[in-house]
N, C-alpha and C positions, 0 to 999 in steps of 0.2 A: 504494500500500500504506500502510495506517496503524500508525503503529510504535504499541507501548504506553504510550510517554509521552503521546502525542496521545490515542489510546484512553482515556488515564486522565484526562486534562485536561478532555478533552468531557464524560465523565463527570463532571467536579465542577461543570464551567459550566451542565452541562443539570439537575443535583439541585438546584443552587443558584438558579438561573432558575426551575424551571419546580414546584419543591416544594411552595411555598406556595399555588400553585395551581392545583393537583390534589389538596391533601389531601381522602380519602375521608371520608367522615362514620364510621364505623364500623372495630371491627377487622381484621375478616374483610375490610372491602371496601382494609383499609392493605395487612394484608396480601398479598390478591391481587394488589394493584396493585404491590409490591415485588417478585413475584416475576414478572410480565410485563414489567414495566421492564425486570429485568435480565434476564430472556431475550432480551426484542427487544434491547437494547443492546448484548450480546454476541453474538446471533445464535446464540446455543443452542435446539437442537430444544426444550428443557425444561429448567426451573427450579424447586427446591423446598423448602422450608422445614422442618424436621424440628425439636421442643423437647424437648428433654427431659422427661422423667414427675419424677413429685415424688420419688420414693427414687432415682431418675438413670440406671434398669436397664434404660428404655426408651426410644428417640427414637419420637413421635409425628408421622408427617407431615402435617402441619397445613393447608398449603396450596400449590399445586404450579399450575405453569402449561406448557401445553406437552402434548408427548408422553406416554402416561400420566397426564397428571393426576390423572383421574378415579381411575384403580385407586392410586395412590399415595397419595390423599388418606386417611385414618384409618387408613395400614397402619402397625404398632406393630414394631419390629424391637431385639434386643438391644444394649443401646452397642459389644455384645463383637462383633457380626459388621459387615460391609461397611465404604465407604468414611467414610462420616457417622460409623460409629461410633468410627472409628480418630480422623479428626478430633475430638469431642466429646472423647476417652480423651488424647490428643496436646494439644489447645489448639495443634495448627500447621494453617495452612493447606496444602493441596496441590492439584497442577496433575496429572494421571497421562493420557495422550495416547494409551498400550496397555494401555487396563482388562484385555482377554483373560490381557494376562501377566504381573499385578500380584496377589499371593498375596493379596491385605486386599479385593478385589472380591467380592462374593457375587455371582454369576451367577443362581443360585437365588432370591436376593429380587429381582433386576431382572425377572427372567421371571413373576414376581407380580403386576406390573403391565403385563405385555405389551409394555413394551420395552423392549430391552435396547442401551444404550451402548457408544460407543466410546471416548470419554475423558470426564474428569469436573472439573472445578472447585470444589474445598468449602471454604469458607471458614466456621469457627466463631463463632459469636454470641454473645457473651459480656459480664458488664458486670464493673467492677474485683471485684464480690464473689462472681462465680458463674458459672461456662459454662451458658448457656440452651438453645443448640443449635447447628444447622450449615445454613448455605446451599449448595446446590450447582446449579452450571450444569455440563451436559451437552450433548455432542456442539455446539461451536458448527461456525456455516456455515462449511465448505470453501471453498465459491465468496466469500465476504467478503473484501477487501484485508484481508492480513495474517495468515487463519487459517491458513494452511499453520505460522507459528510454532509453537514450545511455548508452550501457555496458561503455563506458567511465568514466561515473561520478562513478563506482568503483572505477578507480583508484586516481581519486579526491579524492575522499573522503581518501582515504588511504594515498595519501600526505598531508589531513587534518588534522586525528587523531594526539595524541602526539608522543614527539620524543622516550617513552618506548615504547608504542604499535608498531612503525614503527622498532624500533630496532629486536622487537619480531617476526613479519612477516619478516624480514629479517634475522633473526635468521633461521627462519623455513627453508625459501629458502635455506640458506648456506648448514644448516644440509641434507636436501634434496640432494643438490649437493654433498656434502663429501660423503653421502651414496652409491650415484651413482656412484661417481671417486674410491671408497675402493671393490665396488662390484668385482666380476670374471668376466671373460671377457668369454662373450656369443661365442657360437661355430660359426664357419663360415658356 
């Protein structure tokens, strides 16, 4: 079984290793590639990137890899419904393992896309000046050393490590979000 400290540790050796070469040429192909990364990594059916609209009243799902992709990719949703939007509204991350009996799930927008989750991982994207939007992994693998856990105790673990490791994922994040806020602004 792999605990989350190990979980999170690989995770920094394999960004750090293996970053610089695999950068995509392009946005879209960064993006995609951020959000298959951490599907495979965590072993979630599906992962997806949601930004913010310019007045903040909408997450745009941007790019998604996985389970629904395809139907999830351009669906426009209110900050005020579901999990991403409480995330975006919050600036806290959350772990939620019984979507079914979590009042903030929109069952109605997951069935939009043809599939519908059983637990969700959202982590917010954000840089010091501005929340962009929200990452979320969904449903990771059962059968995986360790997914029987609460996707929670990742993020324990991650306010466990030290204060250079935590500087350094939060490094990652900012850099993530600057890249996002310097991008072109996508066609209407």
């Amino acid at each position: 079984m792999v605990s989350p400290d190990e979980l999170l540790r690989e995770l920094g050796e394999l960004a750090t290793s293996l970053g610089p070469a695999v950068r995509p040429a392009g946005t879209d192909e960064l993006l995609r590639s951020l959000t298959e990364t951490a599907r495979r990594l965590f072993g979630a059916a599906a992962c997806s990137l949601a930004l913010l609209s310019e007045d903040e009243s909408e997450l745009l799902y941007t790019i998604a890899a996985g389970e629904g992709a395809d139907d999830v990719t351009g669906l426009r949703i209110p900050t005020s419904q579901g999990i991403a939007g409480w995330v975006v509204q919050s600036g806290q991350p959350i772990a939620i393992s019984d979507l079914a009996n979590d009042p903030r799930f929109s069952r109605e927008l997951a069935e939009q896309t043809g599939y519908v989750p059983q637990t969700i991982l959202a982590v917010p994207v954000e840089t010091p000046q501005r929340m962009l939007g929200v990452i979320s992994l969904l449903d990771r693998d059962a059968r995986r050393p360790g997914a029987e856990q609460d996707m929670a105790a990742t993020f324990a673990a991650l306010a466990r490590r030290g204060a250079a490791e935590r500087r350094l994922a939060l490094a990652v994040l900012r850099d993530i979000g600057e890249y996002l806020e310097r991008r072109p602004p996508r066609p209407r």
